[in-house]
N, C-alpha and C positions, 0 to 999 in steps of 0.2 A: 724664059726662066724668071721666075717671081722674086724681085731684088724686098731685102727686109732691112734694105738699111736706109736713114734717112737721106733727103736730099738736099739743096741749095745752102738755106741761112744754117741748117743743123748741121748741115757734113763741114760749114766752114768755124762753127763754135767748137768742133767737136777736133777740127784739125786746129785751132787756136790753143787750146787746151795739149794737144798733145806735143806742142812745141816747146811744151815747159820740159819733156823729160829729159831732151839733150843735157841738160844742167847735171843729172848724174854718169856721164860717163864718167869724170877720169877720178881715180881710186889713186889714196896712200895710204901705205901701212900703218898702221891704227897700235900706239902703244896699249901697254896693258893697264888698266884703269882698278882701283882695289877702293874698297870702304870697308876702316875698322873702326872698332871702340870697344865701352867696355859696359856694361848694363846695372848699375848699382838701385837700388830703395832708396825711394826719397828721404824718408825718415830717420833710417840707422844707416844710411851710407854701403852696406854688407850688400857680396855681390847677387844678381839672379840668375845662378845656373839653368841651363836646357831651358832657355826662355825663346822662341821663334822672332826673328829678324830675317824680315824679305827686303827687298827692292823691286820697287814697281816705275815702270815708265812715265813719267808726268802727266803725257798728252794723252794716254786711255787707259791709266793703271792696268797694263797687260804685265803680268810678271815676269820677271827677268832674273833676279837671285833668292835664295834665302838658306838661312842656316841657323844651328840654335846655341846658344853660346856654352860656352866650358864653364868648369867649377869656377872658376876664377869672375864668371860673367863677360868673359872677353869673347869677342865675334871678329868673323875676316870675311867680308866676299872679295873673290879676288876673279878676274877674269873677265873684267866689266868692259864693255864699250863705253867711248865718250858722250856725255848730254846730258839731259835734263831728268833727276828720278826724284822718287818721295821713297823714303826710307819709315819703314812699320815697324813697331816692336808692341806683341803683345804676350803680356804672361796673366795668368790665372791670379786674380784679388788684385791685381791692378789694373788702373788706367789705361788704355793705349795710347801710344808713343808715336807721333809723325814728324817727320823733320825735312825739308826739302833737301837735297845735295845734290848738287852739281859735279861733273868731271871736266876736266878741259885739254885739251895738248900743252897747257901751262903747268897746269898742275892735274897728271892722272890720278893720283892719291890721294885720299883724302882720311886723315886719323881725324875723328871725332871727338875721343880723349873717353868722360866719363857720361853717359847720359843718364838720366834718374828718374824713374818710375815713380809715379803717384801711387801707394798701397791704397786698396778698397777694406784688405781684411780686417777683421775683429775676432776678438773672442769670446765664444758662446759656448757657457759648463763646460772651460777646461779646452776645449776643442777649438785649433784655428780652421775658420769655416772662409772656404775663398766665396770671392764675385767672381762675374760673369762677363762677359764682353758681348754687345749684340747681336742678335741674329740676323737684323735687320740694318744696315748702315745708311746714312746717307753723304752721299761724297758729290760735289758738283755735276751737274747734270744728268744724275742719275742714284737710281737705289741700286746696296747691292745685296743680296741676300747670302747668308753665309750656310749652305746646308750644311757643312756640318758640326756647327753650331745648334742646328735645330733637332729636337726629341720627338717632333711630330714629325718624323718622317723615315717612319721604320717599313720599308720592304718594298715599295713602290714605285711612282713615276716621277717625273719632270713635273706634272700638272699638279698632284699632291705636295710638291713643296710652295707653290704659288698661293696655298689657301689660307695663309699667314700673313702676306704681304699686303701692304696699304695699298688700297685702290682696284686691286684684282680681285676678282670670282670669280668661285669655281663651284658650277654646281653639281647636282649629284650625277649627274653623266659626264662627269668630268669637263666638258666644257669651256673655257678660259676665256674672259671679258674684262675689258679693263674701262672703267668709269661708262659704264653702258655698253661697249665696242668690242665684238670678239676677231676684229682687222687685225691681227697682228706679226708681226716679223720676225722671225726665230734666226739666229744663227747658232753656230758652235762653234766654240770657240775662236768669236770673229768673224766666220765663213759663213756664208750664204749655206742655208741647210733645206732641202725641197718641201718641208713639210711647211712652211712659210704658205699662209691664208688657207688654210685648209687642205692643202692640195697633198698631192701624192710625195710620197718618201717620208724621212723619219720625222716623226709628230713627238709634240710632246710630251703624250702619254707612250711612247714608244722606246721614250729615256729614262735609264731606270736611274731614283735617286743616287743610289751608290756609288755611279759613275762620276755625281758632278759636286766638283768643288763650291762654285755659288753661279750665283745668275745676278747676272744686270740686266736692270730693267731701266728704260731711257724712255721718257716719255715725251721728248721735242726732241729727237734724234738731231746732228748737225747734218749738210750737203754731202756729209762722207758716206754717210749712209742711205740705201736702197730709200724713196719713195714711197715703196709699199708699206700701209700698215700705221694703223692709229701710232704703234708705238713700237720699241724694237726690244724682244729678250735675246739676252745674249747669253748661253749655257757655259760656262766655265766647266771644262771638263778634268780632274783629280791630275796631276800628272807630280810625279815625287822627280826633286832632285838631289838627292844621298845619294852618295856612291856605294857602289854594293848591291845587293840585291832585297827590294823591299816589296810590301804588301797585305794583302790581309783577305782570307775567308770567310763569309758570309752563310750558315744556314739560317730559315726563318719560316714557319710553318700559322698560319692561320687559321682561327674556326670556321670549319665547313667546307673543307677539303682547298686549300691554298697551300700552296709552298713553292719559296723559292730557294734557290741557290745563288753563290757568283764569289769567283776569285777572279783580283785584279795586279799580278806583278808587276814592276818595275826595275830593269835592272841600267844601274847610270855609270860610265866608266870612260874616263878620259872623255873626249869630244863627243862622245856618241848618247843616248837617254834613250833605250829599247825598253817599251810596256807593251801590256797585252792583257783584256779581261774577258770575259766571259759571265754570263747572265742567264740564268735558265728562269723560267716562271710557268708554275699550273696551275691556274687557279678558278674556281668553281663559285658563280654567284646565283642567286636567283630574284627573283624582281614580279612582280603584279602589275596589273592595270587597270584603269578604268575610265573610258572616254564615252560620253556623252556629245550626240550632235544632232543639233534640228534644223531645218530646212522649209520652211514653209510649213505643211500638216505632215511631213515627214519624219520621225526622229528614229536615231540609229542610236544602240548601244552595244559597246564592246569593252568585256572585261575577259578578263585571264590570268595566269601566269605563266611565268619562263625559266628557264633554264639555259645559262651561258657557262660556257669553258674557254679560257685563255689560254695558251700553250705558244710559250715562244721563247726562240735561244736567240741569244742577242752576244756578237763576237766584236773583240775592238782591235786592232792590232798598230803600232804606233812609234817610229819613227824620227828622233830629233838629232841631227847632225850637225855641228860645227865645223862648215869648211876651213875657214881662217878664224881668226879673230873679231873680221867688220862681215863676214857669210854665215848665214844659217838655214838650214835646211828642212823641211818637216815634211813628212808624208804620213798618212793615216789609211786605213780599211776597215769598212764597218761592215760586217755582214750582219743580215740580221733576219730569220724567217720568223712566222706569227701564223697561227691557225687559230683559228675561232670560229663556235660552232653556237648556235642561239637557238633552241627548241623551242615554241611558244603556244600553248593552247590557250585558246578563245571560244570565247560563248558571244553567239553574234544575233541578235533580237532587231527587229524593225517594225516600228510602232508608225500603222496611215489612220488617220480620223475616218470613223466609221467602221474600220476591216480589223481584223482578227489579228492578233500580233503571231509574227510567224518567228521561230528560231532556229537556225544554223550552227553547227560545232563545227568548227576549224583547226588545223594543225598550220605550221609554218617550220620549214627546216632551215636553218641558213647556214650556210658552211663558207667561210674566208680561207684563202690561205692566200698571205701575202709573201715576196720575197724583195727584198731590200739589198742595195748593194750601194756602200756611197763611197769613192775614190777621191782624196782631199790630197795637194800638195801643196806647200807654198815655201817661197823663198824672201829671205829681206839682207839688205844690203847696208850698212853703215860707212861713217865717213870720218878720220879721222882728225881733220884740218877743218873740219866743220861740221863741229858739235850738234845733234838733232836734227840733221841732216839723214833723212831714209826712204830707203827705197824696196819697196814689197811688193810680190808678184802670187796669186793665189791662183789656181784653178781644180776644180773636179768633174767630176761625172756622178749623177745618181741614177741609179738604172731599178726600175723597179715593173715587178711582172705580178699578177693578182689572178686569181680563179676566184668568181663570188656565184655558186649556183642558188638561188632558192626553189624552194620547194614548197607548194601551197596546197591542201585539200580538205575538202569541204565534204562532210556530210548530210545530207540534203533526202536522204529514204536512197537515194545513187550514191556512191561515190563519184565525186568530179574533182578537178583539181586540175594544175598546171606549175610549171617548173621555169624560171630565168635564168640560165646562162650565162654569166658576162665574166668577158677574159681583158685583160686590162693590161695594157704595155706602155711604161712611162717611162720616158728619157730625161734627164734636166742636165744641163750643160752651162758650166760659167765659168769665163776668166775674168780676175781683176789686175789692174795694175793701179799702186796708188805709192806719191813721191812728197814727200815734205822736206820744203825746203826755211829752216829759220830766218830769223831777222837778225841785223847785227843786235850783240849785247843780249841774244836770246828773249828777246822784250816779246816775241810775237815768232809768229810763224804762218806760212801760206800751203795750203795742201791741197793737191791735185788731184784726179784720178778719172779712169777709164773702165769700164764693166760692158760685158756684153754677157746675158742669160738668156738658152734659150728652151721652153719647155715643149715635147711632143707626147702628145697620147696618141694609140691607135687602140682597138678594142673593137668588140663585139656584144651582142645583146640577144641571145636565141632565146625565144619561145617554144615550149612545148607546151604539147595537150594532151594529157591522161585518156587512154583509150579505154573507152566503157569495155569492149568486149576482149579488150587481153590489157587485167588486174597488171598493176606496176611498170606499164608500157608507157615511152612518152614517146610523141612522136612532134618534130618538128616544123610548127609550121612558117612557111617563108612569108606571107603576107604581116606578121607582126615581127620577125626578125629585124635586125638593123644593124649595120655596122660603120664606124665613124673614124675620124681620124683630125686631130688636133694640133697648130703650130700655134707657139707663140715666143715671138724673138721682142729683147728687151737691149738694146743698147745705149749706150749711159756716159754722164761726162760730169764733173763739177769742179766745183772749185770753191775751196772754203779757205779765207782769211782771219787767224784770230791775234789779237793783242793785245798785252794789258800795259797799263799805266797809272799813276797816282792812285795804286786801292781800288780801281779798277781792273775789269775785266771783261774784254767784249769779243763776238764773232761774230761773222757775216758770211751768206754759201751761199750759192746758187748751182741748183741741179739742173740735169736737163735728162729727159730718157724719153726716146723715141720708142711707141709699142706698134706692133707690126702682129697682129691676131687675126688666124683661118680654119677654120675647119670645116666638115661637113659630115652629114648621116647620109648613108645608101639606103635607100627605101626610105626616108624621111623629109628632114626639113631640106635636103639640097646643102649647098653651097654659104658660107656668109665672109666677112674679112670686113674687120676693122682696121685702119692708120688712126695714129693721135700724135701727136708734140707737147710734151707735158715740161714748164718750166717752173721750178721748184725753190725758192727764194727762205731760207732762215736765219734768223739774227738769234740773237742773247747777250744779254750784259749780265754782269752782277758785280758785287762791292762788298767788304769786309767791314763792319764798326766794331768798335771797341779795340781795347787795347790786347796786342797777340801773347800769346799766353805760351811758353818755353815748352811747358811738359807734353803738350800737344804739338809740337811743332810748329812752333810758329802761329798756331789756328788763331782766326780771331772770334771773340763770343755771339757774333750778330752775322749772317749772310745775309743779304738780300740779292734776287738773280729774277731775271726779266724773260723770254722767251716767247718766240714765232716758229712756227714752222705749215709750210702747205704742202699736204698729206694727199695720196687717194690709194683708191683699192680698186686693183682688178678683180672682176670677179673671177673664179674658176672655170676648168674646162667644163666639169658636172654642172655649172651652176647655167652654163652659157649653152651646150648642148642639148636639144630636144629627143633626150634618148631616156624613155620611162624607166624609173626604177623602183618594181612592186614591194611595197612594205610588207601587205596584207590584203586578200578579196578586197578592199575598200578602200585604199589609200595607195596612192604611187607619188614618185617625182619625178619633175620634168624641167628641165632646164631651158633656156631661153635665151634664143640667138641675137635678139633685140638690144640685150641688157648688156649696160654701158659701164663704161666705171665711173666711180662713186669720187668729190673731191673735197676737199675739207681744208679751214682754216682752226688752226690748233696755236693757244695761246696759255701761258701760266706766268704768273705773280708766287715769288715763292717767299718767305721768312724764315731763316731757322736760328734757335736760340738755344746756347750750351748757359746753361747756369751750376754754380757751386756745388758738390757734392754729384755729379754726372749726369743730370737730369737734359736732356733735350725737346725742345718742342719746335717741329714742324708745319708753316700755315703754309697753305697752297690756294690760291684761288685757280680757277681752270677755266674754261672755254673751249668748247668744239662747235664748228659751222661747218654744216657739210651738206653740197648739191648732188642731183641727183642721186639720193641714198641709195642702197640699195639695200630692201626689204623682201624677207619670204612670206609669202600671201599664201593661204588654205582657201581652195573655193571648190564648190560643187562642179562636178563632170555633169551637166545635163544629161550628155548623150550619152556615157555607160549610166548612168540612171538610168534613165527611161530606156534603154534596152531590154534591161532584166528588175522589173518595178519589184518583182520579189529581194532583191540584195538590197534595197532600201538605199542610200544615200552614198555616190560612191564619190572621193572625194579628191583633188590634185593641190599638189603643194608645187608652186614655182616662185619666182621671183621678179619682180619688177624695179624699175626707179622711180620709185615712188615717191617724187618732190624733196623736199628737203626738212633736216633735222638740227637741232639746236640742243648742247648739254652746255649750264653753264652751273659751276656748284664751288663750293668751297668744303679742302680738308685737313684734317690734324691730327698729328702724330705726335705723340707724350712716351719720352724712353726714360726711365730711371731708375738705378739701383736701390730699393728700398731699405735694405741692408746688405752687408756682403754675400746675404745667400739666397736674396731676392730679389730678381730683377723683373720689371714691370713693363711692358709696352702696349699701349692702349691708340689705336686710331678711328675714325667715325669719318665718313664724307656726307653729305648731303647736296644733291644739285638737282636741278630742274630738266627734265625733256620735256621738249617739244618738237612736235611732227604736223608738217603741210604738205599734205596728200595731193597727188592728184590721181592717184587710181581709183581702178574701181573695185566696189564694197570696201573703201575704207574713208575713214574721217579724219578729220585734225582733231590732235588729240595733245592735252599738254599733263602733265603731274610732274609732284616730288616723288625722290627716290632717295636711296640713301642705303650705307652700311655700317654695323661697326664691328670689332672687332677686341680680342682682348690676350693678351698672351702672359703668364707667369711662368718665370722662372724659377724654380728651388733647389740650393744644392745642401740638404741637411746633414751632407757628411762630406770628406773630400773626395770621396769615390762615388756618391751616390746623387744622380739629377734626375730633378723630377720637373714636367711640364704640364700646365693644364693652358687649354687654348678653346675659346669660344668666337663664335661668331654669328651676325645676322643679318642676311641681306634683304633689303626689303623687297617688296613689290617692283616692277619697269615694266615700262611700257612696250606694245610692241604696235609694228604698223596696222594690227585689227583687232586688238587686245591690250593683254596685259600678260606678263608672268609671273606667279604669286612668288609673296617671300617663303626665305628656305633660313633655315640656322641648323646650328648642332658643335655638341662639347667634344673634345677629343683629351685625352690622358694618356701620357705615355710617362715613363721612367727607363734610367739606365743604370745600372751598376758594373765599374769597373773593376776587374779581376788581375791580381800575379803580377802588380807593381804595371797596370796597363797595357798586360801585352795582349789582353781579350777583353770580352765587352756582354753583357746578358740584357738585353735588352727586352721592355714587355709595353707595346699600347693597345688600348683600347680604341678605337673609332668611332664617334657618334654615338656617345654613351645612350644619349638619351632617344635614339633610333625616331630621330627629326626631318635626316634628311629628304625629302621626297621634291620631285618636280612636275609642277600644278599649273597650266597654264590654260585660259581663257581668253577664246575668240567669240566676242560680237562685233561683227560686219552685218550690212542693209543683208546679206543674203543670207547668211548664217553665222546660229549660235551654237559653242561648244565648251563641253568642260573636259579637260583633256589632265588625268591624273597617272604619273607610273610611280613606283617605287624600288627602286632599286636594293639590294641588299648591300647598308653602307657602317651598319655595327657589325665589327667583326673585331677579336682580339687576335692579336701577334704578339709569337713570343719567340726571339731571337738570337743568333749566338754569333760574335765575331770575336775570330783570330786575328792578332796582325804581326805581321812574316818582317822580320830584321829592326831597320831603325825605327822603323810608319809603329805608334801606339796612340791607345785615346785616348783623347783629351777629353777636359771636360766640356760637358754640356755637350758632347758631340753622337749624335744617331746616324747611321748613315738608312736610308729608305721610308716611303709610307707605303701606306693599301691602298691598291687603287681605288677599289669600289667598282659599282658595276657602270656600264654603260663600255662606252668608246666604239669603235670599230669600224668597217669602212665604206664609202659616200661622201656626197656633199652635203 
């Protein structure tokens, strides 16, 4: 039997570490913990009714209360556990409010008396016109983006709200790269979620905007966190806690055959918090191409268009129990099925020095249907006698099954053609256990934890071949079949220490995760398996200047904060398997059993300045070093070439570790209320790659890169927000090229209806129909200009209800357009 667990020095770090959990058996009853007050105007003292006050957890702002105050301005959370929170309060034309509070077994109550908001507003003809609060925050060791806050994000995915956010791209195939890197870690809410580097299960164009409250983005993640992934998104998903029964419908309809739907309830009653949504989308894009590639005296041209349909219902159902007072409970189910169908005809030309240019017509059918299934539960434990003191237990299952057949035919004076098959079975399986235990006087705290993930594929890959003498027949042949099967186990241990002292603030972690990788193809490459021992070390400091400022909570006007962390990326099972996968007659992919994972030293320098009147500015210097990269290389098929000289150049995309890579850049983020009904947030990065190759047909290759970015907010009435939002990313490099820059404007507005109990919502996308993705390969063996264009102006115009206490706020849209592109592969 094949053991996947580590041995010697790793099983005895790994049993060191689990010695710390005895520390939480023994439980006491846990008094009742409350925070009141009362919410007045800084400047007339007069209360602010229905103004929102949450409580968030200290050590990862994961929410834990909120409520919105009475006429009077007075608020109650009552039912609290003991320890360490930061208390929020935000209302429309004012400032936000942050104040740290503590509970203790000393004292569980805590009245806070009167606290006083900073007013933004002004009056403009007559009219009081509020501010805004922003979209974008920045809160120690991480952004967090507030969807719904944002007006660019009417009808769509996860990946549409990211095209706003500093440091992230997203291009027209939706895409997601963060400061050159598309390595990245997804959870939800907290949890390990399968679509994490690409791989199978829910991705995050697969989440529709309207589900999610906001997203953290962490870009030096601490030792609590997974390994994998330049950086870690973390999807905060909607979840109301009003008693009573709350919610709100969604219809939303796009040019050119798009629409969606989705209601999401919530009903919250005594101990228990039962939601449930639903998400339908059909939406219909179309897209061109035009790729250019030469070879020697060979050159291939292939242009077209397409035709794609999305069709998918997306169910949530959800779960939150209060066993006691110090237990809590949460369990989740996601179903979710996705069909997708891609028509594409092509004009296919092959130009040889001296000979006749010959041309081919092509069809391609593709048809997806995925099924998703992900099982989430998790528990956590409090301690009454010892404040901050927790203990959390997570595990799921994602089970996901795919049928992807295409279909390819060529007219050539015959018809010829052929058909791929491929059935797809993925399992991902994870438990966590993770225990923090504080410091006396709460000065610091030490955090533990234990993960084990393990992911399987199994699948199949049949060829057929169109039979000239019986039209529409395919028959299957076994010498190009193949069928494969994938393990790969991740077990896991760290330990992170943090403390603060004199205006300081520091951490220190060390991870460890042993990976254990095997698969094999029948009829193909055979057999391969990977072991590694990967140790994972991150620190951060940071420190407060200037004098702290009451209305903010205590905040001081100057951060400064330091960060390490050492990163890598496994590759995928597609990326690591040698099982073709046909695009088109001339281009396939093939994975690569050789290929190792990728490891990186990640560093950032950060500044951030709050100045008078709410203005912020963000400097970030950055740094990534990373060995063995791992690049996808385009190179000519010799052998299907010169099999059939008439199809001109036929061509394979795989993947290598191709030496190593270097981004080192500086960036800046400027936020500030212009006036109370114009908010401004503008950011640019600019940094350097460089790449030292050692594969073949590629070079060292170095350039600037860079982005910026631009967002206005307007709310010219108090019902009525309008957004205009630009961006432009440049040119980057790739390991045998480059990929050209892309921009485009995007416009939306909202007007609220019936004292906010609905919502009319209308954007435009890519007004100026910019977006396209243009990329160029010259390597020693071939050059190509490789152009698609997606359909990415599209207007949406939308209608939301919302069911009991849930109504909108301002500035708040909930979804964007996707756009076109997405779908399934590595």
């Amino acid at each position: 039997m094949t053991s996947f667990l580590p041995s010697g020095q790793a099983l005895r770090g790994l049993g060191f570490l689990a010695m710390l959990f005895p520390l939480a058996a023994a439980a006491q009853q846990q008094p009742t913990g409350a925070v009141s007050g009362t919410l007045l105007d800084q400047a007339t003292s007069q209360p602010l009714p229905f103004t929102n006050v949450v409580l968030l957890r200290a050590q990862d702002s994961s929410f834990v209360a909120g409520a919105e105050t009475l006429e009077n301005g007075s608020f109650a959370l009552e039912k609290l556990g003991l320890g360490s929170y930061l208390l929020k309060a935000s209302a429309v034309g004012y400032q936000n409010y942050r104040r740290p509070v503590q509970l203790t077994a000393a004292a569980p109550t805590l009245r806070l008396g009167t606290l006083k908001l900073a007013a933004t507003a002004t009056q403009l003809k007559g009219v009081t016109v509020t501010g805004e609060r922003a979209t974008i925050e920045n809160e120690p060791g991480k952004r967090v983006i507030n969807v719904e806050k944002d007006l660019a994000s009417v009808g769509g995915m996860a990946t549409d709200v990211l095209r706003n956010v500093p440091s992230v791209a997203v291009d027209a195939n939706g895409s997601v790269s963060l400061r050159g890197s598309a390595n990245l870690t997804i959870l939800i809410d907290g949890k390990p979620s399968g679509g994490s580097n690409g791989g199978t299960g829910l991705r995050l164009d697969q989440i529709p905007a309207s589900r999610i409250s906001r997203i953290e983005l962490i870009t030096n993640p601490s030792a609590k966190y997974d390994a994998q992934g330049t950086a870690v998104l973390n999807v905060i998903l909607k979840k109301q806690t009003k008693n009573g029964v709350n919610g709100q419908a969604s219809l939303l309809g796009g040019t050119g055959d798009k629409y969606n739907a989705s209601l999401s309830l919530n009903r919250h009653q005594g101990k228990s918090n039962l939601s449930a949504s639903y998400d339908r989308q059909d939406e219909h894009y179309r897209n061109r191409s035009d790729n250019r590639q030469t070879s020697g005296n060979v050159t291939t041209r292939q242009n077209g268009t397409g035709r794609e349909r999305n069709d998918s219902h997306s169910l949530r159902l959800g779960l939150d129990y209060e066993l006691t007072p110090e237990q809590s409970l949460n369990l989740s189910v996601s179903p979710t099925w996705q069909h997708e169908r891609d028509l594409s005809f092509q004009r296919l030309s092959t130009e040889r020095a001296g000979q006749p240019t010959t041309t081919q017509l092509g069809q391609q059918d593709l048809n997806v249907d995925v099924r998703v299934l992900e099982n989430v539960g998790s528990y956590r434990r409090t301690w009454a006698a010892h404040q901050g003191r927790e203990l959390t237990a997570v595990g799921g299952a994602v089970l996901i099954d795919a049928t992807v057949p295409v279909t390819q035919t060529l007219d050539e004076g015959a018809l010829s053609g052929w058909r791929q098959l491929m059935e797809v079975q993925g399992r991902i399986y994870f438990a966590q256990l993770d225990y923090t235990h504080p410091l006396a006087g709460n000065k610091g705290k030490l955090e533990t934890g234990l993960k084990v993930q393990q992911q399987r594929s199994n699948g199949t890959a049949d060829l057929f071949a169109l039979q000239t003498d019986a039209p529409g027949q395919y028959v299957r042949d076994p010498a190009r079949s193949l069928a494969y099967n994938f393990r790969e186990t991740v077990p896991a241990a760290y330990a992170n220490f943090q403390r603060g002292w004199n205006g300081w603030n520091a951490q220190a972690g060390l991870r460890t995760e042993y990976t254990n990788t095997n698969g094999a193809v029948n009829g193909g490459q055979g057999k391969f398996r990977l072991d590694y021992l990967g140790l994972f070390p991150t620190a951060s400091i940071s420190r407060g200047l200037g004098q702290a400022d009451s209305t903010k909570g205590g905040a001081q006007p100057q951060q400064l904060s330091f960060s390490y962390a050492r990163r890598l990326n496994r590759p995928n099972f597609m990326q690591q398997l040698a099982v073709p996968l046909y695009q088109d007659p001339r281009f396939y992919r093939l994975g690569n059993p050789a290929l190792r994972a990728e490891f990186s030293h990640n560093l950032e320098v950060g500044h951030q300045l709050s100045l008078p009147g709410g203005a912020e500015i963000t400097t970030t210097l950055f740094g990534r070093f990373t060995n063995n990269a791992i690049q996808r290389l385009r190179n000519v098929d010799t052998v299907a070439t010169n099999l059939n000289p008439a199809a001109g150049l036929v061509l394979v995309e795989t993947y290598r570790n191709a030496g190593t890579t270097a981004n080192v850049g500086l960036e800046l983020t400027w936020a500030q209320p212009l006036t109370a009904w114009w908010r401004v947030q503008a950011s640019g990065s600019l940094y350097r790659t460089q790449f030292q190759t050692n594969a073949e047909n590629t070079v060292d290759r170095r350039a600037l890169a860079g982005n910026v970015r631009l967002n206005q907010n307007f709310t010219p009435t108090p019902t009525l927000d309008v957004q205009l939002t630009g961006q432009y990313n440049s040119a980057i490099l790739t390991a045998q090229g480059r990929r050209l820059a892309y921009g485009g404007i995007d416009v939306a507005l909202r007007q609220r209806l019936w004292q906010n109990r609905a919502a009319l919502t209308l954007r435009v996308s890519d007004v100026l129909n910019t977006q396209v993705r243009r990329s160029i390969v010259d390597s020693p063996e071939l050059t190509a200009n490789l152009y698609t264009k997606p359909e990415t102006r599209v207007g949406w115009l939308g209608f939301t209800w919302y069911v009991g206490a849930t109504k909108a706020k301002a500035g708040r849209i909930d979804g964007a357009p996707k756009g076109g592109g997405g779908g399934f592969g590595g």
